[in-house]
VEXDREN-2710 file (C-alpha; in Angstrom, 1 decimal):
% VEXDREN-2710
k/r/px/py/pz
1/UNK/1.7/-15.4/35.3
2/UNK/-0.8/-13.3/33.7
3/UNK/-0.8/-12.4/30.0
4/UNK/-2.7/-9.3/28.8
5/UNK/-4.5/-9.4/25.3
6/UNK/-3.5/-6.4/23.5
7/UNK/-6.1/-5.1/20.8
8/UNK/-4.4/-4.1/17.8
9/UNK/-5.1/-0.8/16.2
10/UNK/-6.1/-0.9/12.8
11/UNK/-5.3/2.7/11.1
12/UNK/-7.0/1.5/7.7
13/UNK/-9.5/-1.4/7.7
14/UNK/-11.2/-2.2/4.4
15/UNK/-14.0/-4.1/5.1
16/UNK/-15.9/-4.6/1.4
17/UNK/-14.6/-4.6/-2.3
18/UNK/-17.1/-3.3/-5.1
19/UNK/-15.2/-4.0/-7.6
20/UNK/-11.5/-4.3/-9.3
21/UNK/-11.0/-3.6/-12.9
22/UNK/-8.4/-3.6/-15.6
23/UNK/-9.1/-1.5/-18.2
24/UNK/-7.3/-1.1/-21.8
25/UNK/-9.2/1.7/-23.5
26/UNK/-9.2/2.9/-26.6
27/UNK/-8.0/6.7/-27.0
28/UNK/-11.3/8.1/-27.5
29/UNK/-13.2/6.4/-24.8
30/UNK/-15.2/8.4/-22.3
31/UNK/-17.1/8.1/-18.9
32/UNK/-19.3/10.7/-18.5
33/UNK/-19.3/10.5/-14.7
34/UNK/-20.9/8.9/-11.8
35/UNK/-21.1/9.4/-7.6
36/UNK/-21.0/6.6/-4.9
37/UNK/-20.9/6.4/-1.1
38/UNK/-17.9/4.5/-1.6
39/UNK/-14.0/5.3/-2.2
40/UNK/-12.4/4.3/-5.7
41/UNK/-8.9/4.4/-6.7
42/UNK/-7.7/5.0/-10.5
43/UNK/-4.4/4.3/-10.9
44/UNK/-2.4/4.8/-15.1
45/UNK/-1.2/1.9/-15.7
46/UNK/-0.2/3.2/-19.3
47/UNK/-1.0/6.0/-21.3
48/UNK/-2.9/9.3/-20.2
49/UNK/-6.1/10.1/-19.5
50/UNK/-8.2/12.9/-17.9
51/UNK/-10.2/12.9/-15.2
52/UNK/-12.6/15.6/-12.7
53/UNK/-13.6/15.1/-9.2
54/UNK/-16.8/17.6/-8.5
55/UNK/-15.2/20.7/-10.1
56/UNK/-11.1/19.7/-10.2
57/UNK/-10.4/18.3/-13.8
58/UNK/-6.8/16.3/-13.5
59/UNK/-4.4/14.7/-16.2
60/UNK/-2.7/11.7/-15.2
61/UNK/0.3/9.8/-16.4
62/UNK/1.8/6.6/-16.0
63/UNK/2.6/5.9/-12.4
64/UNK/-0.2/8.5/-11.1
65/UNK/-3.2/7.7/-8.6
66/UNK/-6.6/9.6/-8.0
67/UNK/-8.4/8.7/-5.0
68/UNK/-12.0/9.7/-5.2
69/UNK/-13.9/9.8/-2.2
70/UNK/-17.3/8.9/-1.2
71/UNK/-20.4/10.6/-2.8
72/UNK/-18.2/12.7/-5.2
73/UNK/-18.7/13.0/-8.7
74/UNK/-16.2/11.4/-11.1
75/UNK/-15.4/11.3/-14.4
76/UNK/-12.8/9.4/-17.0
77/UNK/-12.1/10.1/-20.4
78/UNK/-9.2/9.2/-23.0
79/UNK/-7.7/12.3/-24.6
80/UNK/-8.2/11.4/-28.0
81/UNK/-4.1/10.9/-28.5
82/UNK/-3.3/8.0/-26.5
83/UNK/-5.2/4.6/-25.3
84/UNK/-4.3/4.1/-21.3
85/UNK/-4.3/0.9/-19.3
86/UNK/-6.2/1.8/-16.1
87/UNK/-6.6/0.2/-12.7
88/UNK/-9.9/0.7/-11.2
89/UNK/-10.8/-1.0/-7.8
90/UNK/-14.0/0.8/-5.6
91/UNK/-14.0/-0.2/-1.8
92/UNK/-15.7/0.8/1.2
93/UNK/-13.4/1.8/4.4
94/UNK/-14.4/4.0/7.0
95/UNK/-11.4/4.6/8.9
96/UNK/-10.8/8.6/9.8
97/UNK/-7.2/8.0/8.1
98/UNK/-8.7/8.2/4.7
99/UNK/-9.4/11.8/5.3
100/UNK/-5.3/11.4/4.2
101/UNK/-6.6/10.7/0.7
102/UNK/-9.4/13.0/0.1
103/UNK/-8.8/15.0/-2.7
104/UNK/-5.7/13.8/-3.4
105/UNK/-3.5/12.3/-6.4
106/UNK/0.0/11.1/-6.1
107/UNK/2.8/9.4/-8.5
108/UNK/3.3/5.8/-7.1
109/UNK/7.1/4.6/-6.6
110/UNK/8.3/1.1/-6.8
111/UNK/7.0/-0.6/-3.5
112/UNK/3.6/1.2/-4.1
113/UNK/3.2/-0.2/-7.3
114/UNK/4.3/-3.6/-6.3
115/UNK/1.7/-3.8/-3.5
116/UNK/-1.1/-2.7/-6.6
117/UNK/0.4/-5.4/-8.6
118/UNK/-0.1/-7.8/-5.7
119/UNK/-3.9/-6.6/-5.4
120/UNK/-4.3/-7.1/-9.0
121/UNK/-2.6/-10.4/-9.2
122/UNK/-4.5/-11.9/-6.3
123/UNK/-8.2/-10.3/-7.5
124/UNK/-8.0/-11.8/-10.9
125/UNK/-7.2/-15.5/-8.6
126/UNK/-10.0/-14.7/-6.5
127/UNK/-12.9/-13.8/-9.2
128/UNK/-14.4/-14.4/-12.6
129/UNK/-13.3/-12.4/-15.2
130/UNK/-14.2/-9.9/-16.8
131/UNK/-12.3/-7.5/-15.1
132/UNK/-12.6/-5.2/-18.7
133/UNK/-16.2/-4.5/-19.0
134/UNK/-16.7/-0.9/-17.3
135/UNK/-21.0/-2.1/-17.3
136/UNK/-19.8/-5.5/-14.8
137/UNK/-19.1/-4.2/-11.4
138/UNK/-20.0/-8.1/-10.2
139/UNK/-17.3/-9.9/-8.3
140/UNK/-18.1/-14.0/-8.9
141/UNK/-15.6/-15.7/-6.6
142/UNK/-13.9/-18.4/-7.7
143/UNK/-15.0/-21.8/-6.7
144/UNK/-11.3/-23.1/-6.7
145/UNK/-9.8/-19.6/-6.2
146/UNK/-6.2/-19.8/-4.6
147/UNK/-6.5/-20.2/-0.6
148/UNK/-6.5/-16.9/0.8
149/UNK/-6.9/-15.2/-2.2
150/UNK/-9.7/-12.3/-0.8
151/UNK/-7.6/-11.6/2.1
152/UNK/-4.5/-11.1/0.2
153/UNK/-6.5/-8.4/-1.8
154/UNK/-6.9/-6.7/1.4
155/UNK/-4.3/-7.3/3.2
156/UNK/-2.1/-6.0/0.0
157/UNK/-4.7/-3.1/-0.6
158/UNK/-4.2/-1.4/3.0
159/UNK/-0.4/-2.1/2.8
160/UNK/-0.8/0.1/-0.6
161/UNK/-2.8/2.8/1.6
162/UNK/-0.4/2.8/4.7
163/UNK/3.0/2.6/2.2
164/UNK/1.5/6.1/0.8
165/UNK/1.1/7.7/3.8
166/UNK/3.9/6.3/6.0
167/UNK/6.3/6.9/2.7
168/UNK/5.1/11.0/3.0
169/UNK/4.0/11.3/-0.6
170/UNK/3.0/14.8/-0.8
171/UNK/-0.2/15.3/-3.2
172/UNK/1.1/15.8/-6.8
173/UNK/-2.0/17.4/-8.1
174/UNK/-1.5/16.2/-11.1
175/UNK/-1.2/18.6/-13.9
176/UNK/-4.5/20.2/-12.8
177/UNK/-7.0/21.3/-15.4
178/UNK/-9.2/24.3/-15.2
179/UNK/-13.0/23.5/-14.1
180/UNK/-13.6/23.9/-18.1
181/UNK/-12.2/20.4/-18.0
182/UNK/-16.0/19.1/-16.4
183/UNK/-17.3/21.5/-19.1
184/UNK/-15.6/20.0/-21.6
185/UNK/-15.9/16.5/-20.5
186/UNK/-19.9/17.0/-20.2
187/UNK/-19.9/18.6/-23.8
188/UNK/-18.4/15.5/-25.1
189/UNK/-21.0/13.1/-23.6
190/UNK/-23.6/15.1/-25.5
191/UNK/-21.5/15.1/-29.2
192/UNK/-20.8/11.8/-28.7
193/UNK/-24.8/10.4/-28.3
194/UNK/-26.1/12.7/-30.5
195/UNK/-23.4/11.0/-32.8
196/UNK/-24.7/7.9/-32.0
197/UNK/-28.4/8.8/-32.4
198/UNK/-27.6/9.8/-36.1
199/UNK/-26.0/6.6/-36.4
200/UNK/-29.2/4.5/-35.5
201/UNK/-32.0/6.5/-37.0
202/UNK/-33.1/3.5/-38.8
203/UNK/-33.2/1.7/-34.9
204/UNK/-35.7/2.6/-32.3
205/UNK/-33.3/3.6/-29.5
206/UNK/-34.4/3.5/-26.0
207/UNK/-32.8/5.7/-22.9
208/UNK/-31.5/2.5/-21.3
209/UNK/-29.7/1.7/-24.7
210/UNK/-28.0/5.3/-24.7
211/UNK/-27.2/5.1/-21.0
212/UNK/-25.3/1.5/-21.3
213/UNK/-23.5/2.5/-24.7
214/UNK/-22.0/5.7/-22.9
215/UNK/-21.6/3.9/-19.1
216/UNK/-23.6/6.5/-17.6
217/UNK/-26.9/6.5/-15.2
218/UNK/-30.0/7.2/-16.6
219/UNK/-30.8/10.3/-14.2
220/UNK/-27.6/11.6/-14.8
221/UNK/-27.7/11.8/-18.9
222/UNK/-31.6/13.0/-18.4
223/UNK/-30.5/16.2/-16.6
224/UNK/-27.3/16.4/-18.3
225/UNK/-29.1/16.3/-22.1
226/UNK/-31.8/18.2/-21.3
227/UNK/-28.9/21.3/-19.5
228/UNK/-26.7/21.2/-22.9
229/UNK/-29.6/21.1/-25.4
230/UNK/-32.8/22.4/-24.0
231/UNK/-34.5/18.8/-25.1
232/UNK/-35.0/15.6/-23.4
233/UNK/-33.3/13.2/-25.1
234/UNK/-36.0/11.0/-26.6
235/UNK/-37.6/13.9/-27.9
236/UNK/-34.2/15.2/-29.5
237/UNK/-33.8/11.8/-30.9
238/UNK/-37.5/11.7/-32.4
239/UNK/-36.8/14.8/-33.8
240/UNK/-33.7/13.7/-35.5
241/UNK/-35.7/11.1/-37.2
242/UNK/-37.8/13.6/-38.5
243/UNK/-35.7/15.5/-40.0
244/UNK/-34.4/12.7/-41.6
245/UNK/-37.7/11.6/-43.0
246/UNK/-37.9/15.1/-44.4
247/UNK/-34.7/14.8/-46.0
248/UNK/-35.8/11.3/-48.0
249/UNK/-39.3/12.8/-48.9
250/UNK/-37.7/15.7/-50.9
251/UNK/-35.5/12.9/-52.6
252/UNK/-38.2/11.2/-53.5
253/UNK/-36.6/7.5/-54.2
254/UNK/-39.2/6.7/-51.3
255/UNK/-42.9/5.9/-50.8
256/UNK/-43.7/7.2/-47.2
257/UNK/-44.0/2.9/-46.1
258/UNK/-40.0/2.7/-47.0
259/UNK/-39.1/5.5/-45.5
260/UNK/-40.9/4.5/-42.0
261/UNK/-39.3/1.2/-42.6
262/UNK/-35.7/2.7/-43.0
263/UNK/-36.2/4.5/-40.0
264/UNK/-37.3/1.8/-37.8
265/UNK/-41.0/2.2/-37.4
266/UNK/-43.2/-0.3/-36.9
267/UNK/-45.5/1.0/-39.4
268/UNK/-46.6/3.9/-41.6
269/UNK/-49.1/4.7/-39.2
270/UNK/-47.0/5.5/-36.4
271/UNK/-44.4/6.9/-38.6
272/UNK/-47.1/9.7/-40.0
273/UNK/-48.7/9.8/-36.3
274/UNK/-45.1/10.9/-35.0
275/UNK/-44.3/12.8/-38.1
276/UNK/-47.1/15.1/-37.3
277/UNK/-46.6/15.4/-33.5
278/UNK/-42.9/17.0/-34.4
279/UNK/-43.6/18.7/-38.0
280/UNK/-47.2/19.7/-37.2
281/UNK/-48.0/18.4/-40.3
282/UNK/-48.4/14.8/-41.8
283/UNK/-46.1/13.5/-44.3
284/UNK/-48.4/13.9/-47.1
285/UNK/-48.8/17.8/-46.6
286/UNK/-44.9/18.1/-46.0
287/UNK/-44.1/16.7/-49.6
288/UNK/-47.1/19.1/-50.7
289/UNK/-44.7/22.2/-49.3
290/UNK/-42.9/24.8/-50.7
291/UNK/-40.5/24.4/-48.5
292/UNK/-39.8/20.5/-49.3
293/UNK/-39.8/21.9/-53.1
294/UNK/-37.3/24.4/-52.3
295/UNK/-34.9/21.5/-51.9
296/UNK/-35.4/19.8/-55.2
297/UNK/-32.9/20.5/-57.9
END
């Protein structure tokens, strides 16, 4: 008797997880936005939040589930009203089926969120926490995770795939947003690190500070900073400084080393060498001014 080997199709085959996150953010937290050649899933655990993919801005409730596809721009920010719970988990899969999912959002029923649960359950067996620190896309396995343990992630993660399309979810579209939403969300980035520059003018601030503070590349804020304000953001950052100094020398409770020391220069000689590169003028010659004058009771 013969026996033939049959090859079993695979619809969906994930063959690599980036990474699996459970995040409980406070209502005013933002991600400004980032692209990979790899899909991610956000799924609202709790809460609301709002998020765009390219131009589409979305708000999303408990229950709902974004798919973003490969090499399209995301973005994730808290609406200021409530904090969410969010499920993140970014995996590559290259099966034509996931064209199902492009540009897609649905509202997960029971069994779908079961088979999430079981994919949560079994990555936080497999790997080291964190899984709450949005910087730490690092999976550490376990060196006495449960048997199994990264299978069952994938195993439960294309049952969650195939469940949505074999159940016929249609595509809820969330509530959609109007591409102002990206405007919007792009706007906030820059408030909130110009915020945060004013609150560390007595630091010395570097770009890759700014970028890990606000989750966000370094290429990305560049072009973005520079579109919203006309400035590079170091520059815009020096220059906040500045005016800052100015503001101390016309209260004159200062000698020109303090104030370089409050502001977190390494000396007076770079604070007066920088002082004249943005005022065209050294500090001595500002506090000479009419115009500092013109601010003194």
């Amino acid at each position: 008797m013969e026996f033939a080997k049959t090859r079993l199709k695979l619809d969906i085959e994930i063959t690599h997880l980036i990474s699996l996150h459970y995040f409980e953010f406070a209502k005013d937290y933002l991600f400004a936005g980032e692209r990979h050649d790899f899909w991610e899933l956000v799924y609202v655990d709790a809460g609301e939040i709002e998020a765009t993919a390219d131009d589409n801005g979305y708000v999303l409730r408990q229950g709902d589930i974004i798919f973003h596809k490969p090499n399209e721009h995301h973005s994730l920010w808290a609406n200021n009203r409530i904090a969410p719970n969010v499920i993140v988990i970014a995996f590559e899969c290259r099966s034509p089926a996931m064209r199902r999912f492009e540009n897609k959002t649905f509202h997960l029923g029971d069994r779908e969120r079961n088979l999430l649960a079981s994919v949560v359950k079994f990555g936080f067996q497999a790997f080291e926490p964190p899984f709450d620190d949005p910087r730490n896309h690092r999976l550490v396995p376990k060196p006495d995770a449960v048997f199994g343990a990264q299978q069952q992630i994938r195993l439960y993660l294309e049952l969650l795939l195939m469940s949505i399309v074999s159940q016929g979810y249609a595509d809820t579209g969330g509530k959609r947003l109007s591409t102002a939403a990206k405007e919007r969300s792009e706007n906030d980035v820059t408030g909130k690190l110009i915020e945060y520059m004013n609150e560390h003018l007595a630091d010395d601030l570097t770009l890759d500070e700014m970028c890990e503070y606000l989750h966000i590349s370094k290429t990305f804020l560049v072009r973005l900073f520079k579109q919203k304000t006309g400035h590079s953001v170091m520059k815009y950052y020096k220059g906040l400084k500045i005016e800052k100094a100015k503001t101390l020398i016309r209260e004159r409770r200062h000698n020109f080393t303090e104030i370089a020391d409050l502001l977190g220069y390494a000396s007076i000689h770079s604070f007066s060498r920088h002082f004249k590169q943005v005022a065209d003028q050294t500090p001595s010659e500002y506090a000479r001014s009419v115009q500092a004058r013109m601010y003194i009771d």
